[in-house]
N, C-alpha and C positions, 0 to 999 in steps of 0.2 A: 422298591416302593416303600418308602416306611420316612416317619417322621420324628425325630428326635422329641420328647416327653421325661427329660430324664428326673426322675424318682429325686437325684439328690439335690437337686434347683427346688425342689417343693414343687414343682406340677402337676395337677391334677389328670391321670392319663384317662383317656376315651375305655367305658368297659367295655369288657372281650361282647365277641359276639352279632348279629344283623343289626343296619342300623340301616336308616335315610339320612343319604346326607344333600347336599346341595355346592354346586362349583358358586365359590364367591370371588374367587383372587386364582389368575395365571400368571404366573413370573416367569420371563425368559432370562434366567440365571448369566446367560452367555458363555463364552468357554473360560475354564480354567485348565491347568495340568494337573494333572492326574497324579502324582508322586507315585502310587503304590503301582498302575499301572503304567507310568512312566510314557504318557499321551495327552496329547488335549482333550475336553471333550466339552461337547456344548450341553447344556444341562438346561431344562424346564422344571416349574414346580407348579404344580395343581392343586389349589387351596381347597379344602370343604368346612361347612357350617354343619354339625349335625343334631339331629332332632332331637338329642340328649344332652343333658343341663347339668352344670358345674356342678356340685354341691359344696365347696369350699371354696374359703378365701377371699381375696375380692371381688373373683371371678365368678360366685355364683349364682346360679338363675343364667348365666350365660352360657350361650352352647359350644360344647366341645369343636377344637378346628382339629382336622387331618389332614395331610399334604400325605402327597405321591409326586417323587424324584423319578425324572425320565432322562432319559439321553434324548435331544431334544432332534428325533429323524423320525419321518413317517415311513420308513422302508416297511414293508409290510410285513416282514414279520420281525421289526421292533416291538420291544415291550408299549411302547407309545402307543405303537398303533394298534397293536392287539387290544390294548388296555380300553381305548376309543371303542372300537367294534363291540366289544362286549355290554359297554356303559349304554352304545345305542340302541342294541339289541340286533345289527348288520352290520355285515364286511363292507368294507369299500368293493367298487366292482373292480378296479385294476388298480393298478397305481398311479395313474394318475388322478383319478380320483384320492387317493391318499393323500398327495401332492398339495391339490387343490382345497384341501380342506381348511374350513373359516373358525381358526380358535375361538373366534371369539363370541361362537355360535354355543359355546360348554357355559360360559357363563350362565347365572342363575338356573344351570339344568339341574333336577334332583339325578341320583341315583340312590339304586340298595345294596350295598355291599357287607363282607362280614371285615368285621374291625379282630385282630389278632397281635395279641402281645408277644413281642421277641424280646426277652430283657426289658430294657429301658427304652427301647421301640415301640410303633403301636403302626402296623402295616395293614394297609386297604386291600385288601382282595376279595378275588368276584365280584366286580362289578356287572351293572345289569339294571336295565331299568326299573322302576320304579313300577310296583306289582299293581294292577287295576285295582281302583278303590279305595288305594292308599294314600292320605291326601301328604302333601310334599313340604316340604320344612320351608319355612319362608325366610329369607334371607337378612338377620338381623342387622348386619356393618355393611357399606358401601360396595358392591361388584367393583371389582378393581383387574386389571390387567396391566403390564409392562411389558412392554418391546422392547428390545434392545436395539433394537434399529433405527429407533426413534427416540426413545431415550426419555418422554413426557418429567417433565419437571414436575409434573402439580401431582402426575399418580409418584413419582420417587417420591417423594417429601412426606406423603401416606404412607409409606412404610416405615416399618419400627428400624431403629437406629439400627439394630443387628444385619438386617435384609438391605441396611444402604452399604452399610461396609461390605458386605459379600459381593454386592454388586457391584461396587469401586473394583475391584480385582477382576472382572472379566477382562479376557483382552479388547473387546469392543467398547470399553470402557471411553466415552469421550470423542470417540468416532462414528458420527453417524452415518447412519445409511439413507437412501434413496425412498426405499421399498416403499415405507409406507405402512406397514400389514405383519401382523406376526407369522411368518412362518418360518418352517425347519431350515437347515441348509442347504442351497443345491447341490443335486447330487446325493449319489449312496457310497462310499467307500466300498470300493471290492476289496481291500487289501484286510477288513478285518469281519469277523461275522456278525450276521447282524443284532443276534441274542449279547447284549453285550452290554446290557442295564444291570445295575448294581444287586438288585433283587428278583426275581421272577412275582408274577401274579395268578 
């Protein structure tokens, strides 16, 4: 979970430390290969607005964003779905309840998590709801989600030129699907474990 901020682009990174943030933007990345692990994998990213304000550049007076990278499976104890549980404050009851779950229910949710810098990173951990009392960042840019099974032309063209090129390179690139609905892949692979997201939380 962590999202590139690098220092030498001139970025202004998210300070260390608790923050409220708010789900504004879900992108279903789709699969790419893996090179260093030598696999495909289908990939999510979970956008946040947080309640903390640029102070430089163009960008200031506007609030810091944070994304968190998931392998995009709700097996229950993927980092995804752990990640979920915690942000609602409950486990799913089984798995198919994990299964079942409506992405697109995160949208405009706050949460409070601590913001932690790794190098040129700036990784979301402990999420968890949004502590009584505390009133919730309100969503400055449009809620936005993509499917990749659906492919929406009007939210692609929303995205910054970088987020279109990444997404050209999925294999589900141009192929659409039926579904309808964002969710994970059928199925859980037995053949690899299911801790197998790039960073822990």
């Amino acid at each position: 979970m962590k999202a590139p901020k690098g220092s030498s682009g001139g970025f202004e990174k998210h300070p260390p430390g608790p923050a409220a943030i708010v789900c504004t933007r879900i992108i279903d990345l789709g699969t790419v290969h893996n090179e260093r692990k030598l696999k495909d994998e289908h990939k999510i990213m979970i956008g946040f607005e947080s309640s903390e304000l640029m102070d430089t550049g163009e960008n200031k007076g506007k609030p810091f964003m944070v994304f968190a990278n998931f392998n995009f499976t709700m097996y229950q104890n993927s980092f995804l779905c752990k990640f979920i549980e915690a942000w609602r404050g409950k486990p799913f009851g089984d798995q198919v309840d994990a299964d079942a779950f409506d992405f697109h229910l995160l949208l405009g949710k706050p949460a409070f998590v601590n913001i932690v810098h790794n190098g040129d990173y700036v990784n979301i951990q402990s999420p968890m709801p949004l502590p009584k009392g505390m009133i919730p960042p309100h969503p400055v840019s449009e809620l936005l989600i993509f499917d990749m099974q659906t492919q929406d032309h009007s939210v692609f063209e929303m995205l910054s030129e970088k987020m279109r090129e990444r997404l050209k390179k999925a294999k589900e690139w141009g192929k659409l699907g039926s579904n309808g609905s964002l969710e994970p892949p059928a199925g859980h692979p037995a053949s690899e474990p299911p801790f197998d997201d790039d960073i822990p939380f």
